[in-house]
C-alpha positions as CSV (number, residue, x, y, z in Angstrom):
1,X,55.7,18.7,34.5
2,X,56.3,16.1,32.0
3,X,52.5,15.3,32.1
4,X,51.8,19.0,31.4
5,X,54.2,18.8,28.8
6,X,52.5,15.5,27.1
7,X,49.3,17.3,27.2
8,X,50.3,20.2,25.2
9,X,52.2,18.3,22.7
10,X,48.9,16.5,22.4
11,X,46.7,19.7,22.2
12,X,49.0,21.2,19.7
13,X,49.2,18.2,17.2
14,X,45.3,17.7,17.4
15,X,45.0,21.7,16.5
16,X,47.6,20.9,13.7
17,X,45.9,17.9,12.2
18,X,42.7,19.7,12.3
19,X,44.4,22.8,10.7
20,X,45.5,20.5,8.0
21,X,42.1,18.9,7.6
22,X,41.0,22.0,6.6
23,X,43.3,22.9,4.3
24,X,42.6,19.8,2.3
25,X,39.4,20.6,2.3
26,X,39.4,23.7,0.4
27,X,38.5,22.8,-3.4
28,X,41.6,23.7,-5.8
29,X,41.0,27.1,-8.4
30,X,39.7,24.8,-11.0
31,X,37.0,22.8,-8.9
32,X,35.6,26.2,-7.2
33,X,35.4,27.5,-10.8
34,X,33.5,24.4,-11.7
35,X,31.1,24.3,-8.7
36,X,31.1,28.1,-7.8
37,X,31.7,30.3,-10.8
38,X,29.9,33.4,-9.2
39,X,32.0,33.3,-6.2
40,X,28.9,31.6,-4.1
41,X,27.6,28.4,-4.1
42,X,23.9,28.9,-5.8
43,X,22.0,25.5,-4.5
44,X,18.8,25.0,-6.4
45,X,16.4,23.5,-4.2
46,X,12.6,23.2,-3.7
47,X,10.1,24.3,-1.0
48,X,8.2,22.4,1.3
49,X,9.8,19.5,1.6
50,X,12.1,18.6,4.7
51,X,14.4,16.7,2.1
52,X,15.2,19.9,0.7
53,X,13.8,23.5,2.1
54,X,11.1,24.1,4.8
55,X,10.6,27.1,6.9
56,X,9.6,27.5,10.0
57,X,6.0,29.3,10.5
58,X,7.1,31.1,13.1
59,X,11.0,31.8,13.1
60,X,11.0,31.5,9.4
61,X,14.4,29.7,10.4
62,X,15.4,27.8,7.1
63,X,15.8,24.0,7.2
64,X,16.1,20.5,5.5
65,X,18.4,18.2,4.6
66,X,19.3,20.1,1.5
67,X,19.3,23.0,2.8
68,X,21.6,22.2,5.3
69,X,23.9,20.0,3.3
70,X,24.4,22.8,1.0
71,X,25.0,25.2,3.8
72,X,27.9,22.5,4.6
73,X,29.2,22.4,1.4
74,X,30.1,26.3,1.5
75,X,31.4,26.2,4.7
76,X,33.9,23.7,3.6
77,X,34.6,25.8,0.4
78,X,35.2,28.8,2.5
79,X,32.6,30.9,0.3
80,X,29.1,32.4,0.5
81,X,26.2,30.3,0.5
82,X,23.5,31.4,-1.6
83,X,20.6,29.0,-1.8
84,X,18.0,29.3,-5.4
85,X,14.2,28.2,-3.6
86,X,12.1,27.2,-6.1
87,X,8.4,25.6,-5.7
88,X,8.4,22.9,-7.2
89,X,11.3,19.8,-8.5
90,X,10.8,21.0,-11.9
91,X,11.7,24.5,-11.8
92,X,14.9,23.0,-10.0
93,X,15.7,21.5,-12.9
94,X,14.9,23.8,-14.8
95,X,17.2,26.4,-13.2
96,X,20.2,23.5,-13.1
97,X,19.7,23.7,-16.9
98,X,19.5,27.5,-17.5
99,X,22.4,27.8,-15.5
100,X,20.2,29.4,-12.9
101,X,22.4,27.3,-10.1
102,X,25.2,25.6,-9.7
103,X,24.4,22.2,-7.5
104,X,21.2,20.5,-6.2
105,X,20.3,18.1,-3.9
106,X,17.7,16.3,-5.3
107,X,16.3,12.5,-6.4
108,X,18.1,10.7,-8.7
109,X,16.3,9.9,-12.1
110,X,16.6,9.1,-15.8
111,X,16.1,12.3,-17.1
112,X,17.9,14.2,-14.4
113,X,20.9,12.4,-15.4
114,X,20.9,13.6,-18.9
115,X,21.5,16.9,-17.4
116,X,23.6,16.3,-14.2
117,X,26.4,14.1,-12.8
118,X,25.6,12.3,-9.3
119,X,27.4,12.1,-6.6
120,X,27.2,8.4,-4.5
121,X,23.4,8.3,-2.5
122,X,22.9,9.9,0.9
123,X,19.6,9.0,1.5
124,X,16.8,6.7,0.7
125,X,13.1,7.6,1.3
126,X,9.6,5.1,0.5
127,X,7.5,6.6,-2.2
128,X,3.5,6.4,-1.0
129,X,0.7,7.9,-0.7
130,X,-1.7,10.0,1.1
131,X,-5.3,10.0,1.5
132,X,-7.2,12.5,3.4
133,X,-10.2,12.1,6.3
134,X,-13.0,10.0,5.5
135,X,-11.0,8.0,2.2
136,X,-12.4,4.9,1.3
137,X,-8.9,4.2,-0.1
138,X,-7.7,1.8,2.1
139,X,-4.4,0.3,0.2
140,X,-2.2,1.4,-3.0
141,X,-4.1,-1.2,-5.1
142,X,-7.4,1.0,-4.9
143,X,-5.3,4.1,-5.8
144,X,-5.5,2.6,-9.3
145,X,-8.9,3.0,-10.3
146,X,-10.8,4.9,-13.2
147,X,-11.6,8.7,-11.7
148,X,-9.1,8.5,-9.0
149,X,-7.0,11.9,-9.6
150,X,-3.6,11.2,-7.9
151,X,-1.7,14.7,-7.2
152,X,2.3,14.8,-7.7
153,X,5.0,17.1,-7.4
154,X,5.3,18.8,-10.7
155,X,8.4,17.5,-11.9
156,X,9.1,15.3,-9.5
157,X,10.8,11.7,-9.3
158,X,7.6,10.5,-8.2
159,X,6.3,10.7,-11.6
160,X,8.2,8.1,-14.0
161,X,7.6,4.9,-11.5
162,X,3.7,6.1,-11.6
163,X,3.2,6.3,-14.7
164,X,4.8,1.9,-14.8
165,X,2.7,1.8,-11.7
166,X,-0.9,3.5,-12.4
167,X,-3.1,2.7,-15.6
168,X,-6.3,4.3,-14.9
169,X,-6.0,7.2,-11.9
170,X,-4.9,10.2,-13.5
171,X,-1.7,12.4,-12.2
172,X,-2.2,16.1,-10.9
173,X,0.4,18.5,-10.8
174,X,1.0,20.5,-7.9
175,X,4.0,22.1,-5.7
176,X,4.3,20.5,-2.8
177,X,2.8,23.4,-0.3
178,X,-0.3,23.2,-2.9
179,X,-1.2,19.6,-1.9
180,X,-2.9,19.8,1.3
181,X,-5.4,22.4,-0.4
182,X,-6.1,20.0,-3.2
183,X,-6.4,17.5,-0.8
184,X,-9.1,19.5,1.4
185,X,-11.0,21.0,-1.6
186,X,-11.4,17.2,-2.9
187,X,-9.3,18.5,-6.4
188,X,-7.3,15.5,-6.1
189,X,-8.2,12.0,-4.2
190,X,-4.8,10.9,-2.9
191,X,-1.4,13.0,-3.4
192,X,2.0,11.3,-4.3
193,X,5.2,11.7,-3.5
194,X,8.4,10.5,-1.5
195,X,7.5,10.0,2.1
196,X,9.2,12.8,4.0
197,X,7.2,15.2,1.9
198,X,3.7,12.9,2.8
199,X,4.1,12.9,6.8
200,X,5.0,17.0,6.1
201,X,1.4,17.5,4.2
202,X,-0.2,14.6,6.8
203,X,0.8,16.6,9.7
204,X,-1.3,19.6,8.4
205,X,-4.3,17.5,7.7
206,X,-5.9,16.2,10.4
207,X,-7.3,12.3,9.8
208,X,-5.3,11.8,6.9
209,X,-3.5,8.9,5.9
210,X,-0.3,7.7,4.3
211,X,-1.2,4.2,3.2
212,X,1.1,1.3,3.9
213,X,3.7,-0.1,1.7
214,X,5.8,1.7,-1.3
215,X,5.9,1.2,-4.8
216,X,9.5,3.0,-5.7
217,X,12.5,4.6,-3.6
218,X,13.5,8.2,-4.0
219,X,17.7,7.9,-4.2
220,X,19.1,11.3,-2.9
221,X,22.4,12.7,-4.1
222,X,24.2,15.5,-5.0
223,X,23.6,16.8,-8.6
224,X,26.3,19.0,-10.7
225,X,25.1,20.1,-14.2
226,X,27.3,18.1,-16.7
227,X,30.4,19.5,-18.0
228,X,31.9,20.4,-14.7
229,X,33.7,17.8,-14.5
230,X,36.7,19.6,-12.0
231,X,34.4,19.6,-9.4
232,X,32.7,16.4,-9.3
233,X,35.7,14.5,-7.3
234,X,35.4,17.1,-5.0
235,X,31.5,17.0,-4.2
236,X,31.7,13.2,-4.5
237,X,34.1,13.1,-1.5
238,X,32.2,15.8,0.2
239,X,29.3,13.3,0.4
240,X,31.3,10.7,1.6
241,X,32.5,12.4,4.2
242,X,29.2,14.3,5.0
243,X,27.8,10.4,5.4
244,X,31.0,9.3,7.6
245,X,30.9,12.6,9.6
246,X,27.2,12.3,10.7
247,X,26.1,15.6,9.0
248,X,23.5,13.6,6.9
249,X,22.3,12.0,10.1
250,X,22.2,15.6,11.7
251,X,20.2,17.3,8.9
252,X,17.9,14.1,8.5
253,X,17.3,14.8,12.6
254,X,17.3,18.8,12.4
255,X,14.3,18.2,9.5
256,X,12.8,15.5,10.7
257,X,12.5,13.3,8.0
258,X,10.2,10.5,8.1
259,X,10.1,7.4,5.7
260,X,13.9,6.9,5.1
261,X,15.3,3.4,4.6
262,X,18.5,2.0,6.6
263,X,21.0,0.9,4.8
């Protein structure tokens, strides 16, 4: 009996403390107003890319780390989630500063930052880069030769560290479900970009390659258009715990992102 009785008092405190952990999860009025004025929680992120949105051919089940995060974050907010898919890392922005959406999960840049506060890093990916079948490129010093087109993300975070990188290849932009028919047709000789997105357009291109070696790091975090400041703490430690939890880990997985860097 007194066993029995241990065992409930144990199985009621745990449903307690968890009770209370969600209660203390909900965001106060003033930080849902800042990162949900709508009601929902409109994430801005970009197609087909497993660090933010890629659908299944055949389900068309949703997925990637974004994606999923995001999907997180409403849950613990107790409101709608209503993910903005754009097709490219510009038009994200773009929408972030329009007003189009209220969070992203997206690189870390200069210029984003002029627009949107970051929360601390989830993720690190290599940036590369892919050449298709038969490339004589054989290492990221040949990339940078005169009449080597070199296709990007338009928009993407991919771009400033070329341009310090690259003197003579010139940059194409492209969405990221545009690059493996630039890459067949020949309309660009080696396509750029973090290296989740690179083993995602390999995979459909049979012989291509993505070269050895990086020459930047894509920092992922959680972006929230400046001037809401209420609800910064609150995505900040939503990230936190979303690292210490294992849901990054488990979206990372669920995706299957390729190219990250351990901490």
């Amino acid at each position: 009996m007194r066993t029995s009785n241990k065992l409930v008092v144990i199985t009621l405190l745990a449903f307690l403390l968890a009770g209370c952990a969600a209660v203390q999860s909900v965001p106060s009025p003033q930080e849902n107003q800042a990162l949900a004025p709508t009601g929902k929680l409109r994430v801005c992120l970009y197609l087909g890319g497993p660090t933010n949105a890629v659908k299944d051919p055949v389900s068309g089940e949703m997925k990637g780390v974004g994606f999923d995060l995001g999907q997180a974050l409403a849950r613990r907010m107790k409101i709608p989630y209503a993910p903005v898919i754009h097709p490219t890392p510009r038009a994200v922005v773009e929408a972030i500063t329009s007003g189009g959406c209220d969070v992203t999960f997206i690189a870390q840049d200069p210029d984003r930052e002029k627009i949107m506060d970051f929360t601390a890093v989830y993720m690190d990916i290599e940036h590369g880069f892919l050449v298709p079948s038969g490339s004589r490129i054989s290492t990221m010093a040949e990339v940078d030769r005169p009449g080597i087109r070199v296709g990007v993300p338009a928009g993407g975070s991919v771009i400033p560290p070329l341009k310090r990188t690259l003197r003579n290849a010139e940059l194409v932009g492209s969405s990221i479900a545009g690059a493996v028919e630039l890459l067949r047709s020949g309309q660009v000789d080696v396509f750029a970009a973090n290296k989740a997105n690179l083993f995602e357009i390999s995979d459909k291109l049979p012989g291509s390659r993505v070269l050895e070696g990086r020459f930047s790091v894509d920092r992922f975090a959680l972006g929230v258009p400046k001037g809401r400041d209420a609800g910064l703490v609150y995505a900040r430690k939503f990230i936190e715990d979303a690292k210490s939890e294992g849901l990054v880990d488990a979206a990372i997985k669920r995706a299957g992102v390729r190219g990250t860097i351990k901490e």
